[in-house]
N, C-alpha and C positions, 0 to 999 in steps of 0.2 A: 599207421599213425597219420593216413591222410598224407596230407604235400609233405612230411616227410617220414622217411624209410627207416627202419633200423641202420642199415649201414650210416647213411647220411647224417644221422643224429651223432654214429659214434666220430664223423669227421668233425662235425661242427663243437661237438667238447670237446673234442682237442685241440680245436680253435681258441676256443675259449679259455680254456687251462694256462696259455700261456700268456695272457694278459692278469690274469689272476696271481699266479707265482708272483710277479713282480709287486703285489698290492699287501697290505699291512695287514692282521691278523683279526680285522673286524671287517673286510670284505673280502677272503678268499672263497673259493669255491664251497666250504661249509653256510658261507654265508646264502651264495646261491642255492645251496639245496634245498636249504628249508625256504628261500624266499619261492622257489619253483612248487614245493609242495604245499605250501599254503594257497599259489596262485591257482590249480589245480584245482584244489578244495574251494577256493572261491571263484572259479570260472565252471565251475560245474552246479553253484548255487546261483551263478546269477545267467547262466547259459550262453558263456562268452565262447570262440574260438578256442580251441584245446593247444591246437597245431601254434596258433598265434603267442598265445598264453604263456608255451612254453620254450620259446626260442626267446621272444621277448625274454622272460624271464632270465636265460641262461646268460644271453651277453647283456642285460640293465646296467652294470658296473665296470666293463672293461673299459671306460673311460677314469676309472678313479686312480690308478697309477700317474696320471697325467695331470691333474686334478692336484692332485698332492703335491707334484713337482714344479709345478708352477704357484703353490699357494693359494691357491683358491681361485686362479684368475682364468684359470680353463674351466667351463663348467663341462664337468664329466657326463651328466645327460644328454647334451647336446652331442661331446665331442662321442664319446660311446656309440648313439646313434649313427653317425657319420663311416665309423669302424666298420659297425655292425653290414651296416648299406653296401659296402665295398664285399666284404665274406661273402655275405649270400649270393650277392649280385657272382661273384668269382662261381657257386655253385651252381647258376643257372635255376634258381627260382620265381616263379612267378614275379613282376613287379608291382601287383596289385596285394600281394601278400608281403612283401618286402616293405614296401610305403607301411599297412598295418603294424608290423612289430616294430621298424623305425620309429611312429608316432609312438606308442609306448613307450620306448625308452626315453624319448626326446621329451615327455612332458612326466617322467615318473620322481624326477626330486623337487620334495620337499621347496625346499628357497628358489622358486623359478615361476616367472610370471607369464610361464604357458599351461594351462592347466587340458589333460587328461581331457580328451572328449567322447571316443570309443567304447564300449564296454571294456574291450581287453585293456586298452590303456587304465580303464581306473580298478581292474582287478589290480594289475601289476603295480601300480599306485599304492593301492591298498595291503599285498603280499609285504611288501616293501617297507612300508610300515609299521604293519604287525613285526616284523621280526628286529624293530627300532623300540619294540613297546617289550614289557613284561621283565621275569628273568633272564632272557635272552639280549636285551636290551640294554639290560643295566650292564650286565657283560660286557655287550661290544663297545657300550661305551668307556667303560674303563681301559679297555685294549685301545682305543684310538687314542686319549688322554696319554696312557702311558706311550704310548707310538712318539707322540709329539713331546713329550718329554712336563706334561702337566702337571702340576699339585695334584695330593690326592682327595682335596676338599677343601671350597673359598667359601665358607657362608658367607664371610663378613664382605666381601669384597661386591660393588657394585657392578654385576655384570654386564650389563647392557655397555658398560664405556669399555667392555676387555678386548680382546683382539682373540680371533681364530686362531690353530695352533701357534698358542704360546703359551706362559709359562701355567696362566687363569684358563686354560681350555680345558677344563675338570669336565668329571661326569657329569657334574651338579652345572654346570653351566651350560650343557648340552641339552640335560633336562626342564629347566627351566627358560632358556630361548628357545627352544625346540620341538622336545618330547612331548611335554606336557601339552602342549599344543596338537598335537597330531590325534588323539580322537574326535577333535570337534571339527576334524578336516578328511573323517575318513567318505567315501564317496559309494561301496555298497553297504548294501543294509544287513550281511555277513560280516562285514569286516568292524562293521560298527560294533556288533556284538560285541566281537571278538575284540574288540578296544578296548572297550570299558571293563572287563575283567583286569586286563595287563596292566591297565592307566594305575587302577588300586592298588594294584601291587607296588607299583615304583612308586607312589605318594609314600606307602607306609615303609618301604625301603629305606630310600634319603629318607624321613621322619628319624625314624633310628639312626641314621648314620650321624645325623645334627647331634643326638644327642651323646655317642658313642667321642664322637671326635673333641665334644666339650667336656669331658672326663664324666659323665655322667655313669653312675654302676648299675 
């Protein structure tokens, strides 16, 4: 595996696992597997670092327990990064490969006004995303929603005035400040693809739910 070994990798998800137990049911380690498998499949289309690809990949979200607990006012990309810096650096890893998967995670969310400059940084961007898009997506969004204790559906309610986890933090309002945003934001031209399949499906999803939830038969 290159700078790292079989052994090594299995101390480093054990690393990782215990920042994850601690996190809600839309970014546990199922979250990272597919975000690691997709990053794989797209670092292998756009000919990114593998080694990089996928460490980045594994701790991208162990800042979001933290993140949660403060309410939004720790940004978990940043603080994640930070985590992550200290691990490796404890394993005795290059620091010129350390700095690479640090920037990854440090510019892979969504709401944050550092953007992704690397290839590996915008694979992981992009992985990240994908698994924010499709049936997977609409999923986790509901698992977060319910996390926070949200309606199950505000059409009528203006969302842009609502507040993050509170009572308006629906799936439906993740989607539309959010989600539906994220193809026209994707950064390779695999990922893109792979956007605009997922994007279709969550349009015609909510579609139906609008009409489901208004007694329509």
């Amino acid at each position: 595996m290159g700078v790292i070994s079989p052994e090594l990798w299995e101390k480093l998800e054990e690393e990782a696992r215990r920042y994850y137990e601690a996190d809600d049911g839309s970014h546990r380690l199922d979250h990272v597997k597919r975000v690691m498998a997709l990053a794989e499949h797209l670092a292998r289309s756009e000919g990114a670092d593998l080694d990089v690809v996928r460490v980045a990949a594994l701790f991208h979200d162990i800042g979001r327990a933290e993140e949660k607990r403060t309410r939004g006012k720790v940004c978990h990309a940043r603080y994640g990064a930070e985590l992550t810096r200290r691990i490796l650096e404890k394993y005795g890893l290059p620091q010129e490969f350390i700095e690479r998967v640090t920037e990854a995670i440090a510019t892979h969310r969504f709401r944050s006004d550092r953007r992704p400059q690397t290839i590996e940084a915008k694979v992981l961007f992009d992985a990240d995303k994908l698994d924010a898009l499709g049936a997977v997506g609409i999923g986790r969004a509901f698992l977060f929603a319910g996390a926070v204790g949200a309606r199950l559906h505000n059409p009528e309610v203006e969302l842009e005035k609502t507040e993050p986890y509170s009572l308006e933090d629906t799936a439906w309002r993740e989607f539309k400040l959010k989600l539906s945003k994220i193809r026209d934001q994707m950064l390779t031209s695999e990922g893109r693809r792979l956007a605009e399949g997922r994007h279709r499906f969550m349009e015609e999803f909510f579609e139906r739910l609008h009409r489901e939830v208004a007694g329509e038969i």
